[in-house]
Gaussian input, Z-matrix of N, CA and C with variables (Angstrom, degrees):
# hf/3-21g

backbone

0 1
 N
 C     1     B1
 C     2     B2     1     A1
 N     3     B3     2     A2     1     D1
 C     4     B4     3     A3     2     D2
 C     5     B5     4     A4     3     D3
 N     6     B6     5     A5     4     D4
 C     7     B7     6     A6     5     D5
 C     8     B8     7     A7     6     D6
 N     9     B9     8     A8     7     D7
 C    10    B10     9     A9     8     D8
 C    11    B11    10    A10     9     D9
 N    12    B12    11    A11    10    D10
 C    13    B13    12    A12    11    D11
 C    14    B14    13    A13    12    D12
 N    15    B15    14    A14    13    D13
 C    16    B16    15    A15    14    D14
 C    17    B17    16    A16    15    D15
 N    18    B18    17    A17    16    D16
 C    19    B19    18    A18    17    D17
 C    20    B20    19    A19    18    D18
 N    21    B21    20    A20    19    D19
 C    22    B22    21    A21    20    D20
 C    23    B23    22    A22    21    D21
 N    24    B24    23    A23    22    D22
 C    25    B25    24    A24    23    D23
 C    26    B26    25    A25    24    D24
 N    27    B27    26    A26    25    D25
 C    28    B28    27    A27    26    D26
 C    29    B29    28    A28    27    D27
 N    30    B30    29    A29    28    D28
 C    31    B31    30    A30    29    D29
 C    32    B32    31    A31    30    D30
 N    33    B33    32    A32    31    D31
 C    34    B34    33    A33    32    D32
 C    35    B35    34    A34    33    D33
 N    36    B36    35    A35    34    D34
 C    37    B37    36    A36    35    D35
 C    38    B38    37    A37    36    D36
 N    39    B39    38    A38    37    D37
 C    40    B40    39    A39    38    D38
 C    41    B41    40    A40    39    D39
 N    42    B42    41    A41    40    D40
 C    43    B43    42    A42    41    D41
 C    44    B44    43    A43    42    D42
 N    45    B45    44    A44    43    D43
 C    46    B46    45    A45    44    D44
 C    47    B47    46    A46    45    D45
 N    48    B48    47    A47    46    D46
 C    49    B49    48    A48    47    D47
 C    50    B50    49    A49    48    D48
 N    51    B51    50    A50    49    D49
 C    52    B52    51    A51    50    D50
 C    53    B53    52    A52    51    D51
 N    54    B54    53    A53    52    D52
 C    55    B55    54    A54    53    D53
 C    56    B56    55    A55    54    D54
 N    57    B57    56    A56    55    D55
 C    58    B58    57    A57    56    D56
 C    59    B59    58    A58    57    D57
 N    60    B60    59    A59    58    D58
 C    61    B61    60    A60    59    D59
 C    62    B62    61    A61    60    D60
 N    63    B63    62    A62    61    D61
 C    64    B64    63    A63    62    D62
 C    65    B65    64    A64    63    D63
 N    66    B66    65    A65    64    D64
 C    67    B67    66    A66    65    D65
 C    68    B68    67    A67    66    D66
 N    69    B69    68    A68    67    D67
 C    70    B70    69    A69    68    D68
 C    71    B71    70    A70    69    D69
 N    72    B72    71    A71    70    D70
 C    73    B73    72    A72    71    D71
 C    74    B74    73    A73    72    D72
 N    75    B75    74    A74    73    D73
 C    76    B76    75    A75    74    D74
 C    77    B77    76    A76    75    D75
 N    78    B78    77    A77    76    D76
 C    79    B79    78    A78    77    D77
 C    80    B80    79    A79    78    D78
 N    81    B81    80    A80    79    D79
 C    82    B82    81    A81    80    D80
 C    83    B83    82    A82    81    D81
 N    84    B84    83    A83    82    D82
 C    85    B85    84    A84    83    D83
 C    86    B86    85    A85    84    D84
 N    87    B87    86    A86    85    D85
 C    88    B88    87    A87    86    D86
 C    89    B89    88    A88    87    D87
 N    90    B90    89    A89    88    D88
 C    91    B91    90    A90    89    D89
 C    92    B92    91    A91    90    D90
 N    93    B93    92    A92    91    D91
 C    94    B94    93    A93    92    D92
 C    95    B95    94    A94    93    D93
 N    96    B96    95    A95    94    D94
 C    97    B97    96    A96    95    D95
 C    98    B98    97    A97    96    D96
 N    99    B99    98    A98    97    D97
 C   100   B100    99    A99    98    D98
 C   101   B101   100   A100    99    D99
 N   102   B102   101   A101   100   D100
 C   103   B103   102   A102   101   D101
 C   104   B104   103   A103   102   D102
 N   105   B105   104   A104   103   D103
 C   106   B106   105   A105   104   D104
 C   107   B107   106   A106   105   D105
 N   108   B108   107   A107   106   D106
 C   109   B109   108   A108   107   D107
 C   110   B110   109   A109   108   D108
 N   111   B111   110   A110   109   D109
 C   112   B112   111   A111   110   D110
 C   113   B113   112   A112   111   D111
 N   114   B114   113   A113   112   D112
 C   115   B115   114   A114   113   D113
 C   116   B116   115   A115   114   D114
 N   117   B117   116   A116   115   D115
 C   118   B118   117   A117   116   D116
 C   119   B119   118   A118   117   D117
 N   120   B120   119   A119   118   D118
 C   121   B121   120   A120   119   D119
 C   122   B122   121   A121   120   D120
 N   123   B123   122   A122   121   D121
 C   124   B124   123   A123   122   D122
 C   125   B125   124   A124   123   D123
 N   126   B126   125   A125   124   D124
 C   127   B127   126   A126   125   D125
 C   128   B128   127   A127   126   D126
 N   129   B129   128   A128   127   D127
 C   130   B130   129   A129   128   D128
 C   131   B131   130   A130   129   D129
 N   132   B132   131   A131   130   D130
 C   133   B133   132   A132   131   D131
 C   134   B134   133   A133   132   D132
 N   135   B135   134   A134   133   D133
 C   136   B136   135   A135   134   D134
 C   137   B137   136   A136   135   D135
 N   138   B138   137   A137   136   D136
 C   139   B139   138   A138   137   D137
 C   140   B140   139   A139   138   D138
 N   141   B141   140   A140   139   D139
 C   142   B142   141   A141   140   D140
 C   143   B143   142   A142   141   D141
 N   144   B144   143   A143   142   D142
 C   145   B145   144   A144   143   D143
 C   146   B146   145   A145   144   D144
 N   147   B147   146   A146   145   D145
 C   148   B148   147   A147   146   D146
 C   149   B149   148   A148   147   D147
 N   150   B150   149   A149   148   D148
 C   151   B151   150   A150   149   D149
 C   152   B152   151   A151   150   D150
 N   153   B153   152   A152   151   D151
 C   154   B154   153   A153   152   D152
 C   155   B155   154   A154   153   D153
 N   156   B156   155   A155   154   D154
 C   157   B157   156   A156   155   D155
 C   158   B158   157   A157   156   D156
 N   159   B159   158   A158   157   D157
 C   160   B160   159   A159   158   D158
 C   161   B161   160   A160   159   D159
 N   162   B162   161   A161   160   D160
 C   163   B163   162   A162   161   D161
 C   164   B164   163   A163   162   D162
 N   165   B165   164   A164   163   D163
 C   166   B166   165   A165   164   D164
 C   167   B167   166   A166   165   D165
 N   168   B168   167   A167   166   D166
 C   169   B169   168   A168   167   D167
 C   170   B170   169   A169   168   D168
 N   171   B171   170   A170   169   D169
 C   172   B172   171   A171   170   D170
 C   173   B173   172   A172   171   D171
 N   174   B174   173   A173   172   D172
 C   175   B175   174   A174   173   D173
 C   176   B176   175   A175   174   D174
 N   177   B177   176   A176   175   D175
 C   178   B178   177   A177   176   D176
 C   179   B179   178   A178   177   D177
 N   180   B180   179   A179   178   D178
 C   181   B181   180   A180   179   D179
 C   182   B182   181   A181   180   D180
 N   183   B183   182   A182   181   D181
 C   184   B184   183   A183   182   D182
 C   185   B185   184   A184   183   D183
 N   186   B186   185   A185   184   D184
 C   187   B187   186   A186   185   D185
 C   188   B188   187   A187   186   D186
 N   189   B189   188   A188   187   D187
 C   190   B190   189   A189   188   D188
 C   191   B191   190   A190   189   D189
 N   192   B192   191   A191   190   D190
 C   193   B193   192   A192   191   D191
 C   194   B194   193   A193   192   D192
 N   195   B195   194   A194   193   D193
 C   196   B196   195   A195   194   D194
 C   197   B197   196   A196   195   D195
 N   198   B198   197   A197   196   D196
 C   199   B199   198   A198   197   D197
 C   200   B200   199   A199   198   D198
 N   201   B201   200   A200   199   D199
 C   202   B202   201   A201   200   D200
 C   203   B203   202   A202   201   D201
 N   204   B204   203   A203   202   D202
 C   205   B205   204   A204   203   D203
 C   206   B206   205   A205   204   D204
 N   207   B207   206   A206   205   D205
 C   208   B208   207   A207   206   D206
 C   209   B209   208   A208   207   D207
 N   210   B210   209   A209   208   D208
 C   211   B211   210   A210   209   D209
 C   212   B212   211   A211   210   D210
 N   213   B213   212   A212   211   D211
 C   214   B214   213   A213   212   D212
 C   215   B215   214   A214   213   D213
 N   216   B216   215   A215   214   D214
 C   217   B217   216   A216   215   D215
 C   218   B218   217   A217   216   D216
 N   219   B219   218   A218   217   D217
 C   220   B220   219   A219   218   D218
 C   221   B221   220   A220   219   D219
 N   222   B222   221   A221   220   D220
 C   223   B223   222   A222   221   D221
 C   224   B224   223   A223   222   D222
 N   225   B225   224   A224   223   D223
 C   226   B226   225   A225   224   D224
 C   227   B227   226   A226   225   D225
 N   228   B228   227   A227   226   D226
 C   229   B229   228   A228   227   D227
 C   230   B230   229   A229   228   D228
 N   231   B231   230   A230   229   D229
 C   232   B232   231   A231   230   D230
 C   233   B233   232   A232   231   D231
 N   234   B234   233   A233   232   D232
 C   235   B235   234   A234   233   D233
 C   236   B236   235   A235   234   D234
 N   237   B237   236   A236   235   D235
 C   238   B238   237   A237   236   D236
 C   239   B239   238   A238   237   D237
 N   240   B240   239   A239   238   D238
 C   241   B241   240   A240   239   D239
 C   242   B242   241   A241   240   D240
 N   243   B243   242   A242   241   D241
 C   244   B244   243   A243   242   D242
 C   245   B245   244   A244   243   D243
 N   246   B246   245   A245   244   D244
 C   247   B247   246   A246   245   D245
 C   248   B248   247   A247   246   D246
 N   249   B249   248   A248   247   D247
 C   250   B250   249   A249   248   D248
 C   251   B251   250   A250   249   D249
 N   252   B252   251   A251   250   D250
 C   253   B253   252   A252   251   D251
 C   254   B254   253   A253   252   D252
 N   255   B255   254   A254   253   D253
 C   256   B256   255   A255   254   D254
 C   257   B257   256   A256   255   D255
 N   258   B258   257   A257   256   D256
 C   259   B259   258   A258   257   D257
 C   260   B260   259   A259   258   D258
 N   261   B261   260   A260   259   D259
 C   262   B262   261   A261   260   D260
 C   263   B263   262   A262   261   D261
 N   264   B264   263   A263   262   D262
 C   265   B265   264   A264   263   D263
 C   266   B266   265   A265   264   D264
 N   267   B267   266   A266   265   D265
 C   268   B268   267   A267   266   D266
 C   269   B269   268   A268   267   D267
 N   270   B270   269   A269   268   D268
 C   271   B271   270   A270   269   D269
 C   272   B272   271   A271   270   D270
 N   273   B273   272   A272   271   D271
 C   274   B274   273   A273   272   D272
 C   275   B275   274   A274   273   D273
 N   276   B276   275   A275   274   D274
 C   277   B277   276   A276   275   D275
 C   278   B278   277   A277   276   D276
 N   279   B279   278   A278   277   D277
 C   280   B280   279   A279   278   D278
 C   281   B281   280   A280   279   D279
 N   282   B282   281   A281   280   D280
 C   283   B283   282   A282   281   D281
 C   284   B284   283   A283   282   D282
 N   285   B285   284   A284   283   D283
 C   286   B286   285   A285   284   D284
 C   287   B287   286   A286   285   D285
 N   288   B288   287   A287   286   D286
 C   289   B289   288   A288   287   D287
 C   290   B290   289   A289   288   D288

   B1=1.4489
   B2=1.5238
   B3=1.3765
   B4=1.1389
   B5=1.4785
   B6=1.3489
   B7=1.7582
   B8=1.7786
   B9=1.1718
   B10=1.6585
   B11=1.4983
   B12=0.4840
   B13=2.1242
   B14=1.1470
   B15=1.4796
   B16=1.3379
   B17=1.6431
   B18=1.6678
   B19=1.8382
   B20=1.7743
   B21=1.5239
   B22=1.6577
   B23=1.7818
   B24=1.7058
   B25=1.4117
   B26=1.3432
   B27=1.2835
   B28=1.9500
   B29=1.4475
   B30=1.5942
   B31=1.8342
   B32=1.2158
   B33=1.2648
   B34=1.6583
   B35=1.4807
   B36=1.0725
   B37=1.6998
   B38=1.1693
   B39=1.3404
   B40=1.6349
   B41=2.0301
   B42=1.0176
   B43=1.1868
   B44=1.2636
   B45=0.8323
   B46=2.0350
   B47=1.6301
   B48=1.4018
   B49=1.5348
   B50=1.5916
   B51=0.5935
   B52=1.5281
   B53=1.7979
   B54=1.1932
   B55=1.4627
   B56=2.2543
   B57=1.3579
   B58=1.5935
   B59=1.3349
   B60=1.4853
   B61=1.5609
   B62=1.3602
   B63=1.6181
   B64=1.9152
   B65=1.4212
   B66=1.5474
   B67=1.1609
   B68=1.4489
   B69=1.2493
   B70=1.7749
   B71=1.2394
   B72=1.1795
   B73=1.6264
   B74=1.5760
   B75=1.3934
   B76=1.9888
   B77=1.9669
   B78=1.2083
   B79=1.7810
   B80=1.2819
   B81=1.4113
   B82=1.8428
   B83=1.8886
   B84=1.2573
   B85=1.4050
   B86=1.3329
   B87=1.3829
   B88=1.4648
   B89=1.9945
   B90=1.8612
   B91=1.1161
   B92=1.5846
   B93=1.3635
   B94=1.1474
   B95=1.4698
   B96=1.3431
   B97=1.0414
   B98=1.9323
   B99=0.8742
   B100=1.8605
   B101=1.3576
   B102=1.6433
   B103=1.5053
   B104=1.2993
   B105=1.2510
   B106=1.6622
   B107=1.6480
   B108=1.4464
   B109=1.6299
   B110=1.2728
   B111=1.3950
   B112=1.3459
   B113=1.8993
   B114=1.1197
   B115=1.2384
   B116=2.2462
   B117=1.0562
   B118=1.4225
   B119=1.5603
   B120=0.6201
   B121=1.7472
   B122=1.4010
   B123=2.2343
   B124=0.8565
   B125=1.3427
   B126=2.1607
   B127=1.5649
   B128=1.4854
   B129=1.1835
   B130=1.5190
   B131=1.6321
   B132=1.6096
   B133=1.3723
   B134=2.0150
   B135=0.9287
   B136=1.9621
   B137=1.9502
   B138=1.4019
   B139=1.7630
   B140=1.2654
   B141=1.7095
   B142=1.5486
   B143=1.0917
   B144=1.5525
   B145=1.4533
   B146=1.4183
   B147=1.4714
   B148=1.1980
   B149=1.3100
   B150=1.3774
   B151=1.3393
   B152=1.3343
   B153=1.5790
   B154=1.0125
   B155=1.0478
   B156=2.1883
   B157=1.6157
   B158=1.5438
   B159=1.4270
   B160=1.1520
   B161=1.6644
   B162=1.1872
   B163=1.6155
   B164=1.7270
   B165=1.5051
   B166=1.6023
   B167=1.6735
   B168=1.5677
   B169=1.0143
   B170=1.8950
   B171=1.4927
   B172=1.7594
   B173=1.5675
   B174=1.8224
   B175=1.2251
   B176=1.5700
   B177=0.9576
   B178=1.2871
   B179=1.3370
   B180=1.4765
   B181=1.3535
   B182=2.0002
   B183=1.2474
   B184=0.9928
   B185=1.4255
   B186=1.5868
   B187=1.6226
   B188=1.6030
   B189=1.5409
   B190=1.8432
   B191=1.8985
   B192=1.1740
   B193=1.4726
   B194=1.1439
   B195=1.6145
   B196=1.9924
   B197=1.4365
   B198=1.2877
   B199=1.7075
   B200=1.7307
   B201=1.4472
   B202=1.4922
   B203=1.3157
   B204=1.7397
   B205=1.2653
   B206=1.5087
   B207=1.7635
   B208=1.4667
   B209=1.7543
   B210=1.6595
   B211=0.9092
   B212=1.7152
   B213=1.2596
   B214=2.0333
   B215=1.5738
   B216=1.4366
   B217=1.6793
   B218=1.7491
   B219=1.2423
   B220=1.7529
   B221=1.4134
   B222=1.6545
   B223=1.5246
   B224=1.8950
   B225=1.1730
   B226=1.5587
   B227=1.5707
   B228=0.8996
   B229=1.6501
   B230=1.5307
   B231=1.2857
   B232=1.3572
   B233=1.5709
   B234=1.3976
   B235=1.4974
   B236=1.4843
   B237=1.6070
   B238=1.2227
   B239=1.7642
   B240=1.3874
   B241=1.6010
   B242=1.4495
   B243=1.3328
   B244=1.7106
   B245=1.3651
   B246=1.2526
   B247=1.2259
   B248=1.4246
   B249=1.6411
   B250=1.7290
   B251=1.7651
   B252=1.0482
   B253=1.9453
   B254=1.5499
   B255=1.7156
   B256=1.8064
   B257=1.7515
   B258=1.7227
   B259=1.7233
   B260=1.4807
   B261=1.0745
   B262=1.3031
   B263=1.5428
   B264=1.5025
   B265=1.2600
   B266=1.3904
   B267=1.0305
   B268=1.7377
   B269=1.5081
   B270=1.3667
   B271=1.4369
   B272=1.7071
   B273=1.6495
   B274=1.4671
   B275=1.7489
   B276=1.6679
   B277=1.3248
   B278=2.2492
   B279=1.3668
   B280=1.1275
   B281=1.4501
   B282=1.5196
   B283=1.7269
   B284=1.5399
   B285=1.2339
   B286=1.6274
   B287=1.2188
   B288=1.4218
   B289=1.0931
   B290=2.0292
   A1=109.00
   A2=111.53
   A3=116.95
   A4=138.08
   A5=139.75
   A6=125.94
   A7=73.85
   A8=108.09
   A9=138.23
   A10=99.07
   A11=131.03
   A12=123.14
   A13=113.98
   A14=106.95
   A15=122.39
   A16=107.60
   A17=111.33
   A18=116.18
   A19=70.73
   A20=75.52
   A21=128.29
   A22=119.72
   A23=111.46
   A24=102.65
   A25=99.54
   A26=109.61
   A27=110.55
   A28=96.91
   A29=111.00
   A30=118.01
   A31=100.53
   A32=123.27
   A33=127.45
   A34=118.87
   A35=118.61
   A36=111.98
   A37=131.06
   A38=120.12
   A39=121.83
   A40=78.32
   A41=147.54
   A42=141.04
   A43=124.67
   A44=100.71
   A45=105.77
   A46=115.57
   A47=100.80
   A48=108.38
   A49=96.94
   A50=139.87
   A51=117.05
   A52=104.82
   A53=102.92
   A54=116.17
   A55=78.46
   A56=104.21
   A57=91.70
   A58=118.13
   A59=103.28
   A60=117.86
   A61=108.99
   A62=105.94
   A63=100.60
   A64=93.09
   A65=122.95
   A66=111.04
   A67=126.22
   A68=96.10
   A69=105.42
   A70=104.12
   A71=123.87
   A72=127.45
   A73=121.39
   A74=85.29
   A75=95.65
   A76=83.56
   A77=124.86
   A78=106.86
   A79=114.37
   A80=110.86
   A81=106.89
   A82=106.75
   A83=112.05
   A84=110.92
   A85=113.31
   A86=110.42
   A87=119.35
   A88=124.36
   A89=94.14
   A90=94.78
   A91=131.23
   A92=115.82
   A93=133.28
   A94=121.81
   A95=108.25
   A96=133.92
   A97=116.50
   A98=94.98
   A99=106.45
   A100=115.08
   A101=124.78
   A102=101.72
   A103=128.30
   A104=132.52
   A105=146.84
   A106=81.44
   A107=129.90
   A108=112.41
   A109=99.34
   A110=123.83
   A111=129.10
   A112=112.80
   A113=102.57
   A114=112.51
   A115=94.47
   A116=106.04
   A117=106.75
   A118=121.11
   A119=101.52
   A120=129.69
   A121=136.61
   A122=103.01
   A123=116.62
   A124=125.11
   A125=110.14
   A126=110.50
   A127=88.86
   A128=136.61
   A129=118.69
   A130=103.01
   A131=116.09
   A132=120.66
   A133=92.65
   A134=104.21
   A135=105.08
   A136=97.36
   A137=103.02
   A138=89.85
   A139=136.88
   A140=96.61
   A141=113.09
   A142=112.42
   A143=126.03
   A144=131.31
   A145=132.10
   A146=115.90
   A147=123.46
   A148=111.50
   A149=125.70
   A150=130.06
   A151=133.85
   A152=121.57
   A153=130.60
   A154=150.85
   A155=85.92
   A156=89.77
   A157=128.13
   A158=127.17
   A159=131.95
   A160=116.18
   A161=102.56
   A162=110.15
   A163=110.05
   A164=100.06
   A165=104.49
   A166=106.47
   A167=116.11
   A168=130.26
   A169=112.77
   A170=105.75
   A171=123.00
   A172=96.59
   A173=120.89
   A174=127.19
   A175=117.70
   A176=114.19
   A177=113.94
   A178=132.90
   A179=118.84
   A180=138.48
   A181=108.15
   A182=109.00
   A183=115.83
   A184=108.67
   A185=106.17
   A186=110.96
   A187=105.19
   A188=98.57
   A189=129.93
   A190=85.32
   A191=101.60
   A192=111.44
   A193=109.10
   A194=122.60
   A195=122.24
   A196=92.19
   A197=122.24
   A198=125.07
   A199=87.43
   A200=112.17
   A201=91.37
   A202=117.48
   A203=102.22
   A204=107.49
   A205=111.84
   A206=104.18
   A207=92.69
   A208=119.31
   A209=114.46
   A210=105.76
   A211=121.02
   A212=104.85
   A213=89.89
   A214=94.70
   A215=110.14
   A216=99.47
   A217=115.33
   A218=100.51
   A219=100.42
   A220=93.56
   A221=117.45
   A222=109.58
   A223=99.76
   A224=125.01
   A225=125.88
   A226=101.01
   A227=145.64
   A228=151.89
   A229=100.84
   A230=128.74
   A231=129.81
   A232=85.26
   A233=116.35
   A234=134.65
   A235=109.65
   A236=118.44
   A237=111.88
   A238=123.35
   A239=113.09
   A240=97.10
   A241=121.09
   A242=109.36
   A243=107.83
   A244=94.79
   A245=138.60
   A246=155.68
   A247=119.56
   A248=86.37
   A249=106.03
   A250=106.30
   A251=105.49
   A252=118.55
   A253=111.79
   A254=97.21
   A255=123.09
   A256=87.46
   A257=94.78
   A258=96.73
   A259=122.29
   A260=126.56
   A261=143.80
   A262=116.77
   A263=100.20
   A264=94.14
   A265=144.59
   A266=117.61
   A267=119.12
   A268=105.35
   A269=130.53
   A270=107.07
   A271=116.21
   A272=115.95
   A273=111.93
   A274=115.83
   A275=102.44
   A276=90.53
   A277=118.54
   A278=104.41
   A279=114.50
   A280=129.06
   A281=87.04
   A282=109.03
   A283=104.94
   A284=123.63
   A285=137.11
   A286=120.48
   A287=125.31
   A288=116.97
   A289=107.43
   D1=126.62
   D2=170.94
   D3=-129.51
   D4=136.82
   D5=-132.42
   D6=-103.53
   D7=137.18
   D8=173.20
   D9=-30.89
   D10=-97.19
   D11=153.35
   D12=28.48
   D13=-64.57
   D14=-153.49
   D15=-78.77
   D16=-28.13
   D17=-154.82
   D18=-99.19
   D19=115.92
   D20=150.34
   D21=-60.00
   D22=-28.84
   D23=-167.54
   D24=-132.58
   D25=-153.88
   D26=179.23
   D27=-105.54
   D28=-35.56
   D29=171.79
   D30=-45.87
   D31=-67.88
   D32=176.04
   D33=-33.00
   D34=-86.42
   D35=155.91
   D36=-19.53
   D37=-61.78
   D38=-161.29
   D39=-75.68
   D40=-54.46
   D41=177.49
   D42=-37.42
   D43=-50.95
   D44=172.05
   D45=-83.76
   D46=-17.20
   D47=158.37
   D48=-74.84
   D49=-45.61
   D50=-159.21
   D51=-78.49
   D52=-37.53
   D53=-158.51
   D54=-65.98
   D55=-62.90
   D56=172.32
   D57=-13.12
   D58=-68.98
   D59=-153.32
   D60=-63.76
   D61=-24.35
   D62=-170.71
   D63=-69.77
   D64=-39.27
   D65=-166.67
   D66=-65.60
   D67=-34.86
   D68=173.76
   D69=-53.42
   D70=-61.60
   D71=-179.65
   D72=-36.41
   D73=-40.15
   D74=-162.95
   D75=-82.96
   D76=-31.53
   D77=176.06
   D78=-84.25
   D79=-28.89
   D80=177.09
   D81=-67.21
   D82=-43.08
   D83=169.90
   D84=-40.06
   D85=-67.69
   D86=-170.34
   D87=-60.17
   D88=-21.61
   D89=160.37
   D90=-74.18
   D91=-14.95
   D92=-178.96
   D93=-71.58
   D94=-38.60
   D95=150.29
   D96=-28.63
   D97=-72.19
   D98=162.23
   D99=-57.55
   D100=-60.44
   D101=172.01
   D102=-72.61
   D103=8.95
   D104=-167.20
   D105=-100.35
   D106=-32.91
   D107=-163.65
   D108=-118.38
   D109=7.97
   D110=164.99
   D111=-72.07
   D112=-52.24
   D113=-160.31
   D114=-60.14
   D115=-36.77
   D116=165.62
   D117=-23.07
   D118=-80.82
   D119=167.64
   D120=-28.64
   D121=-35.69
   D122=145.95
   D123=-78.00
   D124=171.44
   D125=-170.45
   D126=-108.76
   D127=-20.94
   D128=-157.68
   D129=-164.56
   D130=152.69
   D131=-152.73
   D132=-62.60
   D133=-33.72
   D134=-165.01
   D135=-61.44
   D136=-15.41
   D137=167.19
   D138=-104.20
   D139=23.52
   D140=-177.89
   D141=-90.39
   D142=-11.66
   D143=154.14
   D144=-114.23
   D145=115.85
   D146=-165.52
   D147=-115.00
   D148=92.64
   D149=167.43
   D150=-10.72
   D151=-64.94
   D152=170.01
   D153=-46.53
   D154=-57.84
   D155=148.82
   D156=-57.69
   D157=-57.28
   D158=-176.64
   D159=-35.41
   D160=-33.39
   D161=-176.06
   D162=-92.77
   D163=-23.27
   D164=166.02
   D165=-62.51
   D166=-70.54
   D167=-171.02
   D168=-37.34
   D169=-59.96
   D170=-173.51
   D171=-43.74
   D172=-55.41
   D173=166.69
   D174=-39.32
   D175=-67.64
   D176=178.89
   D177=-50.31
   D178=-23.19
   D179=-179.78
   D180=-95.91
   D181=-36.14
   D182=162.50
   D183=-49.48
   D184=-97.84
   D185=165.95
   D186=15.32
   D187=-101.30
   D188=-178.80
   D189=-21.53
   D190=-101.39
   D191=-173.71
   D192=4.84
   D193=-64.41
   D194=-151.61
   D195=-88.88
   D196=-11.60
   D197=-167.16
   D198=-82.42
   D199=-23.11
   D200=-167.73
   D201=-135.73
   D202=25.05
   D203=153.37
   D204=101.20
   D205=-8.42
   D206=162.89
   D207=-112.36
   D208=171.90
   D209=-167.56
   D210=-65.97
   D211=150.18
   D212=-164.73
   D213=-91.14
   D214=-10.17
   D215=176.17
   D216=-72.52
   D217=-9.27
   D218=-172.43
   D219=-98.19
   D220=-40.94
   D221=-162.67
   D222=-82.60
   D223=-0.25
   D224=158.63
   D225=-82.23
   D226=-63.43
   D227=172.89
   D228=-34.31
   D229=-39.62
   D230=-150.59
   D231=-91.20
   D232=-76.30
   D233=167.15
   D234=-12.85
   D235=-79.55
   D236=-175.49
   D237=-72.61
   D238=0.20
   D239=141.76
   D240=-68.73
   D241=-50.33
   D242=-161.51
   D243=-53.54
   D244=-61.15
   D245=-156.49
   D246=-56.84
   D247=-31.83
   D248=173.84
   D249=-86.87
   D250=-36.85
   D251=179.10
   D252=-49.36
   D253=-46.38
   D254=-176.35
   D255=-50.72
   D256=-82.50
   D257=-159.12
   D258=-45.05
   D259=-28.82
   D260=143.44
   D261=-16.56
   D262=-91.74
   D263=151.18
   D264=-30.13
   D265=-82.21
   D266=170.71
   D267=-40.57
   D268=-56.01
   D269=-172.14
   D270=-58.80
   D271=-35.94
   D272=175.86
   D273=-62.20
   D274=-38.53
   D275=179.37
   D276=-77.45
   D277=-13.60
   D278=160.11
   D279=-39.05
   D280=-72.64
   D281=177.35
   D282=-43.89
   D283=-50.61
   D284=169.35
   D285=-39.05
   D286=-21.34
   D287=-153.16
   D288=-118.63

């Protein structure tokens, strides 16, 4: 692992980019994990979206974001897909149920 600073080449970069990306993957998976057992819990597709939270959550990721140097307008953009992907989910697996 090497801090962006450190890669000397474009191999270097695109390498620690990737090594990034597995990781993102292996936490976005695992977050999924939670909204796949969320939707449980609810009774009907209209409670697969919850305002509050959603606007708690976007905040919160924002926040994180500028604390760590990235832009919070991309990590809100990024957020409210997943977030939008989730409710999605839960209402199809709702309707199912």
């Amino acid at each position: 692992m090497r801090k962006a600073a450190e890669c000397e080449t474009m191999d270097q970069v695109r390498e620690e980019i990737d090594r990034v990306d597995r990781a993102l993957v292996d936490l976005l998976a695992e977050r999924w994990t939670y909204v796949d057992r969320a939707w449980f819990f609810k009774r009907s597709p209209d409670e697969a979206s919850v305002p509050w939270r959603n606007r708690d959550v976007v905040d919160k990721v924002k926040s994180r974001a500028e604390e760590a140097g990235m832009p919070p307008e991309m990590a809100e953009a990024l957020w409210r897909q997943i977030i939008g992907w989730g409710i999605q989910y839960e209402e199809e697996r709702l309707r199912e149920k």
